[in-house]
C-alpha positions in Angstrom: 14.7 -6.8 75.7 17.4 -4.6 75.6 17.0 -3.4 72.3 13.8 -2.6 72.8 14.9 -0.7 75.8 17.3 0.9 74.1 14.5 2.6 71.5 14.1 5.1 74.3 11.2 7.5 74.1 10.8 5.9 70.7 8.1 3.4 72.3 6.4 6.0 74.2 4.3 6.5 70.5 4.8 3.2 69.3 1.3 3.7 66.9 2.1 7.5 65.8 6.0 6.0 64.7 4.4 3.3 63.0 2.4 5.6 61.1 4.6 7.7 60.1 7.4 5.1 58.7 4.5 3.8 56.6 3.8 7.3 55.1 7.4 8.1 54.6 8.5 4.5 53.2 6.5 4.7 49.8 7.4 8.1 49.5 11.1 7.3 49.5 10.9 4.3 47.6 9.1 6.9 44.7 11.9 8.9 44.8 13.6 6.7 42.0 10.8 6.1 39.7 9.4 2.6 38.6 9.7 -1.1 39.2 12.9 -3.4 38.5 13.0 -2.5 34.5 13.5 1.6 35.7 16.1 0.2 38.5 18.1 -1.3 35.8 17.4 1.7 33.7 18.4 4.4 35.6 21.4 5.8 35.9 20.7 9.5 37.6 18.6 12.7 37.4 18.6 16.0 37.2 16.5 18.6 38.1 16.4 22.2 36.6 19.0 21.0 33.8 18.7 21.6 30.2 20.6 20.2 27.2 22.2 22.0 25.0 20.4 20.7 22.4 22.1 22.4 19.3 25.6 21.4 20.3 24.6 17.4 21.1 23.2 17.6 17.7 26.0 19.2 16.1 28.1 16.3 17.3 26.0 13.8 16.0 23.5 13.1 19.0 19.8 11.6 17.5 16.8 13.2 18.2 14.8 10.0 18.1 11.0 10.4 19.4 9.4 13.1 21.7 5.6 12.7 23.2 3.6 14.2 26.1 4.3 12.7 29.3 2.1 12.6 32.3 5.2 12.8 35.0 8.7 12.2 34.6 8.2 8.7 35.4 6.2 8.2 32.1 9.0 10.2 30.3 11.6 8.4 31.7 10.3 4.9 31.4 9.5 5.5 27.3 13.4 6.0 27.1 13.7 2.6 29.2 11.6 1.0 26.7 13.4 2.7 23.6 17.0 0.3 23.1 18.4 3.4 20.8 17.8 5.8 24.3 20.0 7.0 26.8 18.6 10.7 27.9 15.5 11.4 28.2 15.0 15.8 28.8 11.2 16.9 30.1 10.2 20.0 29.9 7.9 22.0 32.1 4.9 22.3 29.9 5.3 17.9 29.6 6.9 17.4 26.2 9.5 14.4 26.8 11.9 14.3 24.4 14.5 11.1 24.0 17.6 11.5 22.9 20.5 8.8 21.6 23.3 11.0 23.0 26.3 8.7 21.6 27.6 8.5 18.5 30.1 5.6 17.2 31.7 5.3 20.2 32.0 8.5 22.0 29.2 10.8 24.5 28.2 13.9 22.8 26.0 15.6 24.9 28.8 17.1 26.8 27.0 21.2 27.7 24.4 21.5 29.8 22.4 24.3 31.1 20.8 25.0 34.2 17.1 25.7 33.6 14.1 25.9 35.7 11.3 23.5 35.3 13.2 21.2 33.0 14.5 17.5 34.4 17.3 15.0 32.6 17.2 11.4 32.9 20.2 9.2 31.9 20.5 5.5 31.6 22.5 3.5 34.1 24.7 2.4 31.1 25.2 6.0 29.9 26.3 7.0 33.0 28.4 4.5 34.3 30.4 4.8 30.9 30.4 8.2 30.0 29.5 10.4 33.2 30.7 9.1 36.5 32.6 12.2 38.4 36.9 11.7 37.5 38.2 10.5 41.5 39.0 13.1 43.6 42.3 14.2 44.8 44.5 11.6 47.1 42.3 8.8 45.5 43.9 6.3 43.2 43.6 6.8 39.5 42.9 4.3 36.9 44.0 4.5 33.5 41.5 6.0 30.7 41.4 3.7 27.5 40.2 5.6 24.3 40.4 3.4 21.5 38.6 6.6 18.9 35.5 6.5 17.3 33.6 3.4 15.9 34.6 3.0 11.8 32.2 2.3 8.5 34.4 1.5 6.0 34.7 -0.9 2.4 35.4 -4.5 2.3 39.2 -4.4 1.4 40.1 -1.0 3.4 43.2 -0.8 5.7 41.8 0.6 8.7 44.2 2.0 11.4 43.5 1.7 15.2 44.9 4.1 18.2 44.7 4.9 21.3 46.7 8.4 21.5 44.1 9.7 23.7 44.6 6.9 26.4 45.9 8.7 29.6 46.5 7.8 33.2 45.8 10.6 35.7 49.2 11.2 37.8 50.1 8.5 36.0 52.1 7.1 32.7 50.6 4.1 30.1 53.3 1.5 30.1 51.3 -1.0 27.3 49.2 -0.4 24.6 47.1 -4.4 23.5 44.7 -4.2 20.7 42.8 -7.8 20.6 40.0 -9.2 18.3 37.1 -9.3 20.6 34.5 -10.6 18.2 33.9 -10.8 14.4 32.7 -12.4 11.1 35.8 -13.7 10.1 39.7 -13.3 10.3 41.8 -10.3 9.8 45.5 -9.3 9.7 46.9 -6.8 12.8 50.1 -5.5 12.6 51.8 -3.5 15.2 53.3 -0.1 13.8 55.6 2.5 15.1 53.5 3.5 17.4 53.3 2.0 20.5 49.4 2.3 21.0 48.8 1.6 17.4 47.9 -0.9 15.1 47.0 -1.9 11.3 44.3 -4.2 10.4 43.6 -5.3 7.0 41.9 -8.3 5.6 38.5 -7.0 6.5 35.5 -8.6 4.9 31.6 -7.6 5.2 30.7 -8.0 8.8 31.3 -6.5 12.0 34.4 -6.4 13.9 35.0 -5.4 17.7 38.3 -4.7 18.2 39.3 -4.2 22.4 42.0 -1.8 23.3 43.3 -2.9 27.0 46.0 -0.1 28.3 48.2 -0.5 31.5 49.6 2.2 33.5 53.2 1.8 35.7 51.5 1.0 38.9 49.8 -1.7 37.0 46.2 -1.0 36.8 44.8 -1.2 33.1 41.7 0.0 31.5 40.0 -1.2 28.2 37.7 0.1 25.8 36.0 -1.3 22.8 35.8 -0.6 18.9 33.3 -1.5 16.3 34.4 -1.7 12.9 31.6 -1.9 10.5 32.6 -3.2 7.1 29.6 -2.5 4.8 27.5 -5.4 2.9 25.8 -4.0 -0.6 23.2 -3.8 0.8 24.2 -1.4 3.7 26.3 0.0 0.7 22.8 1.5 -0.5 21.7 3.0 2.9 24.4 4.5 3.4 25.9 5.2 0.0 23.2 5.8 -2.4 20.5 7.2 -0.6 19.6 10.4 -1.4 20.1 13.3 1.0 17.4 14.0 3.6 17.1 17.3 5.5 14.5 15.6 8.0 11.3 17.1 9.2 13.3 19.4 11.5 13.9 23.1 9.8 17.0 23.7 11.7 20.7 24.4 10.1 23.6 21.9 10.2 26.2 21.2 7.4 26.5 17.3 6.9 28.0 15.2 4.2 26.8 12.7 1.8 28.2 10.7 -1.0 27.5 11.3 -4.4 27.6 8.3 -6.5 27.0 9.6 -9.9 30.7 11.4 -9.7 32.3 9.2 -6.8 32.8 12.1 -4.5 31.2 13.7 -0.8 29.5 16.9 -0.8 27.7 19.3 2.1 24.1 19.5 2.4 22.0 20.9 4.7 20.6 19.0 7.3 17.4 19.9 9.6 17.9 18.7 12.7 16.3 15.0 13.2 15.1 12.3 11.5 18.0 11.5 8.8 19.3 8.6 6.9 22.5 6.7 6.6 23.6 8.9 3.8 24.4 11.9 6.4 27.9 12.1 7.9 29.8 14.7 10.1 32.8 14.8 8.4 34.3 14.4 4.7 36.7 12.1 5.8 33.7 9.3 7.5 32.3 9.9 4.5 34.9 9.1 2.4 35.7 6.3 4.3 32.1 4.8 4.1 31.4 5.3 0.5 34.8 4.9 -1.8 34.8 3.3 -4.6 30.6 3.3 -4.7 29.2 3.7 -8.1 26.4 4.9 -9.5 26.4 1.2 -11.3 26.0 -0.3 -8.1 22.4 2.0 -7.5 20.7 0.1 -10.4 21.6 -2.9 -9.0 20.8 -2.1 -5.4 17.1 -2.7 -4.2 15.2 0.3 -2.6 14.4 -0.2 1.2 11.3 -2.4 1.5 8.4 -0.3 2.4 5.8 -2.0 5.0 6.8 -5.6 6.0 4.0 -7.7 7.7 3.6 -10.9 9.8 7.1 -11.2 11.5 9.1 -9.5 14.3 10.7 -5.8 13.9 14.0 -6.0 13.7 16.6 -3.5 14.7 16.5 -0.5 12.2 12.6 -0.6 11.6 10.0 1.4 12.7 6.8 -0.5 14.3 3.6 0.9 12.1 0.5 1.2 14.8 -0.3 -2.4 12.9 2.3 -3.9 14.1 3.9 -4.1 10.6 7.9 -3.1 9.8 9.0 -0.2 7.9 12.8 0.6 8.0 13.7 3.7 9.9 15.3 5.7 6.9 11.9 6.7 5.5 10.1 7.5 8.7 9.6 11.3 8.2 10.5 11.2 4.9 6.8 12.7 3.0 5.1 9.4 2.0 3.5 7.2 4.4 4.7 4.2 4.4 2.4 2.4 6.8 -1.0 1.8 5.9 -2.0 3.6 8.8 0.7 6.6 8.7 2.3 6.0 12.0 6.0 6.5 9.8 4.4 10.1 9.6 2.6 10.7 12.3 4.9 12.2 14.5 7.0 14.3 13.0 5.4 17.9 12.9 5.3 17.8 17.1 9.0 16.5 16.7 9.8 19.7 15.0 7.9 21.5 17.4 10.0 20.2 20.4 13.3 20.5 18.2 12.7 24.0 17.6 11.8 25.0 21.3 14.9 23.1 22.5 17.3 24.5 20.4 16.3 28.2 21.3 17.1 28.2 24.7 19.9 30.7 25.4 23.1 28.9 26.4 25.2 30.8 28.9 28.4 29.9 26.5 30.7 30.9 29.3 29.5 28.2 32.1 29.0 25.7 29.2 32.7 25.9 27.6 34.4 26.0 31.2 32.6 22.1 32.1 33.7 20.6 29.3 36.4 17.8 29.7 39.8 18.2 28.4 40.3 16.7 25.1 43.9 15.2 24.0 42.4 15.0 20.2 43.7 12.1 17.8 46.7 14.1 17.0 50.4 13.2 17.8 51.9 16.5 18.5 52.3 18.0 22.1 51.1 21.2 23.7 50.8 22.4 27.0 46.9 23.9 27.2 45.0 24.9 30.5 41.6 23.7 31.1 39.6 24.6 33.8 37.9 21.7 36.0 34.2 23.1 37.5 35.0 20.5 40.3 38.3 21.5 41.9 37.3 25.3 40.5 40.5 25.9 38.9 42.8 25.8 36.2 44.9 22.4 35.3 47.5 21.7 32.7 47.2 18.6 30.3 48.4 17.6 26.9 47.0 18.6 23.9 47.8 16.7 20.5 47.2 19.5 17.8 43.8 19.2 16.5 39.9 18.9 17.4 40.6 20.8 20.1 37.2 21.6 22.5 36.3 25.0 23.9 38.0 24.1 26.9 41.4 24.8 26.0 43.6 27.7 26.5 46.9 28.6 25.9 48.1 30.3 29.0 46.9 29.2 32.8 45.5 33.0 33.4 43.5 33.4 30.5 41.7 30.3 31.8 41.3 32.0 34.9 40.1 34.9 33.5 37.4 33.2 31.2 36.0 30.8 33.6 36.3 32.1 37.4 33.3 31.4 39.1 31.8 28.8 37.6 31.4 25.3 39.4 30.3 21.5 39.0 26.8 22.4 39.7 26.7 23.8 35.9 28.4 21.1 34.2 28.5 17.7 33.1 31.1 16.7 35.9 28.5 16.5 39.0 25.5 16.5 36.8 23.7 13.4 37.8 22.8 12.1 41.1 23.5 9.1 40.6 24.8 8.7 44.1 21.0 8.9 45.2 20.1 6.0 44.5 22.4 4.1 46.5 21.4 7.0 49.5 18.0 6.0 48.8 18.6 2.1 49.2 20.2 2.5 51.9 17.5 4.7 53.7 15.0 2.3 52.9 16.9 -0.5 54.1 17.1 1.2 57.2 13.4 2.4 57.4 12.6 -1.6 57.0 14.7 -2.3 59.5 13.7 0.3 61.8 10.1 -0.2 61.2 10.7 -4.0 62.0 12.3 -3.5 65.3 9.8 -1.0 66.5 6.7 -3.9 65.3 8.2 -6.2 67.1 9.1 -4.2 70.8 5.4 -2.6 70.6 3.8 -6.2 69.8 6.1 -7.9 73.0 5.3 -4.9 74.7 1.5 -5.5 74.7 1.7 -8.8 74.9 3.6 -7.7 78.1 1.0 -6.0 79.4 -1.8 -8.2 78.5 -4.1 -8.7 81.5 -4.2 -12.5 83.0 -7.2 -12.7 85.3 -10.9 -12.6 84.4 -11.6 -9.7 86.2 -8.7 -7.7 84.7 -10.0 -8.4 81.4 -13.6 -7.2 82.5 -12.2 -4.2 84.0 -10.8 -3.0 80.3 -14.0 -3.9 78.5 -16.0 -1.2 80.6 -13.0 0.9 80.0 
């Protein structure tokens, strides 16, 4: 009794209340888009937000598949349903584009814009990784563990494994552990001089996850994980002897690819999307990938199988409209390989969408001042300025000597000078509202609750004031 009584005025409109927590409950719950799968799925939106989508591509995110969407929902659920996707960008006119915005290892879709009409979905395992805000001031700091970028290499190569760009906010790494997480087979690790390093030889055809577990004085510790691919002769081919593609996209970035015939890796041009294994960022991946490969080795080496029928798609293969397999490397490559041309299909409207996206004017000032500082793999150490769109202002932090970012500066005012009035709101740093979802939750938990209460005072309260006597109940009727 005395909670309903404590509803107040509430009860005076029992039925309008009622009404209008079962207009505003499916409303809230639609929010956040889709059933349990999207739940899982998402990770956070935003609206108004554009990628950059010539730098992400630059740095080696995939263009992997764009389509007309009828709402954001649709757009975001195909990049649910895609296992390669983790940001999916719609545009205003309804073109949803889905991106793979890591590559071996490490988020490259750091610049954003902010756009009108344009919306940015992320997957709840892209943004739990790569995107959560750093902790705030007077909060407790964990240790960062960066192990470097995931390695295609040779059977027989000595690979080396660091984690120089480990850090601990406010904070100093006291152990550096490198463990063998999973693999094919057995392998040598030796410690070097180096405290966060370690050699690994031994390495055979298979995959290897290596796990990198730092610890900071105050004893917290951090990990992060490695893949080291060592190639079969097979993957030798795809990623060795293919010839290079530019792709059905007709923009301009310089790529490498190995060239068997004389053992060495050269630049090529490369359109935009739609590539093949043969297509590196840098000499030295590529050189790493590839030595040794002969041109002997491509008259031995079968040609990718073109369609594949009766079995399951496995990872790497395109699903033809038939339901048959082709592998992934020759989608968009000229020829159709499925019977029904669904390798082909696609690919002028991908170009379309890759050419509108990568003309949008970039405000280069707002995107270089959100990027995160960047330690590099080198050993050396400089004093730089960055400037954080959060805290809107200009910190110190350690810079190793190479692969510096935009977001680096050599003396505190200079940063001050290049990046003053620019906040979060235009960068990756408070880019997703991720923290909506758990607002929403908790709303709706609370409208349940609400709505339950109120049922059952303004049910007991009728029952109340149901008439007992014959004559009372006559007496309503003719009312």
């Amino acid at each position: 009794m005395s909670t309903c009584l404590s509803l107040g005025s509430v009860l005076v409109y029992p039925m309008r209340l009622l009404v209008l927590l079962l207009v505003l409950l499916p409303l809230l719950v639609a929010v956040r888009r889709g059933g349990a799968a999207d739940a899982y799925c998402s990770g956070g939106y935003r609206a108004d937000f554009v990628l950059d989508t010539e730098d992400a591509v630059k740095q080696g995110a995939v263009l992997l598949a764009t389509a007309h969407a009828q709402s954001s929902d649709e757009c975001e659920g195909a990049c649910c349903e895609d296992p390669l996707c983790n940001l999916a960008l719609m545009e205003p006119n309804g073109a949803c584009a889905l991106f793979d915005c890591v590559y071996r290892n490490r988020f490259v879709c750091n610049r954003f814009q902010g756009r009108s009409g344009y919306q940015t979905y992320v997957t709840k395992a892209l943004y739990q990784t790569y995107l959560k805000a750093p902790p705030r001031k007077g909060e407790q700091r964990p240790p960062i563990a960066v192990g470097g970028r995931d390695l295609v290499v040779q059977p027989g190569e000595t690979v080396v494994l660091n984690g120089i760009e480990s850090h601990a906010p406010g904070n100093e790494i006291k152990d550096y552990s490198w463990t063998l997480k999973r693999a094919n087979g057995t392998v040598t690790m030796e410690k070097t001089e180096y405290p966060d390093q370690v050699r690994v030889s031994g390495l055979q055809s298979g995959s290897y996850w290596f796990q990198l577990t730092v610890t900071d004085s105050h004893g917290n510790s951090a990990t992060d994980e490695v893949l080291v691919q060592v190639l079969t002769p097979e993957q030798s081919s795809l990623f060795c002897l293919a010839a290079p593609k530019v792709g059905p996209c007709r923009a301009s970035f310089t790529r490498w690819r190995y060239d068997a015939v004389f053992g060495i890796c050269r630049t090529f041009t490369f359109g935009g999307c739609k590539g093949n294994y043969n297509n590196f960022l840098s000499a030295e991946a590529c050189e790493a990938a590839c030595r040794g490969i002969t041109a002997a080795l491509e008259r031995n080496a079968p040609p990718p199988v073109a369609e594949v029928c009766g079995s399951t798609c496995r990872p790497g293969q395109l699903v033809c409209d038939s339901s048959c397999c082709v592998h992934k490397s020759l989608e968009c490559d000229g020829v159709k390989q499925c019977v029904d041309g669904a390798d082909e299909s696609g690919c002028s409207k991908l170009n379309q969408t890759f050419n509108r996206l990568v003309e949008i004017e970039v405000d280069e000032k707002k995107a270089r001042c959100t990027l995160p500082p960047h330690t590099g793999p080198c050993r050396a150490s400089f004093t730089r300025w960055f400037y954080d769109p959060l805290d809107q202002n200009c910190q110190s932090f350690t810079f190793g000597g190479c692969d510096a970012n935009d977001n680096n500066y050599d003396q505190k005012h200079v940063c001050e000078e290049s990046c003053q009035g620019v906040t979060g709101e235009t960068g990756v740093g408070l880019f997703f509202c991720a923290g909506s979802i758990a607002v929403i939750v908790v709303l709706t938990v609370a409208l349940l609750a609400l709505l339950t209460v109120v049922s059952y005072c303004y049910f007991k309260r009728k029952r109340n004031n149901a008439p007992t006597s014959p004559t009372e109940t006559q007496g309503l009727n003719r009312d």
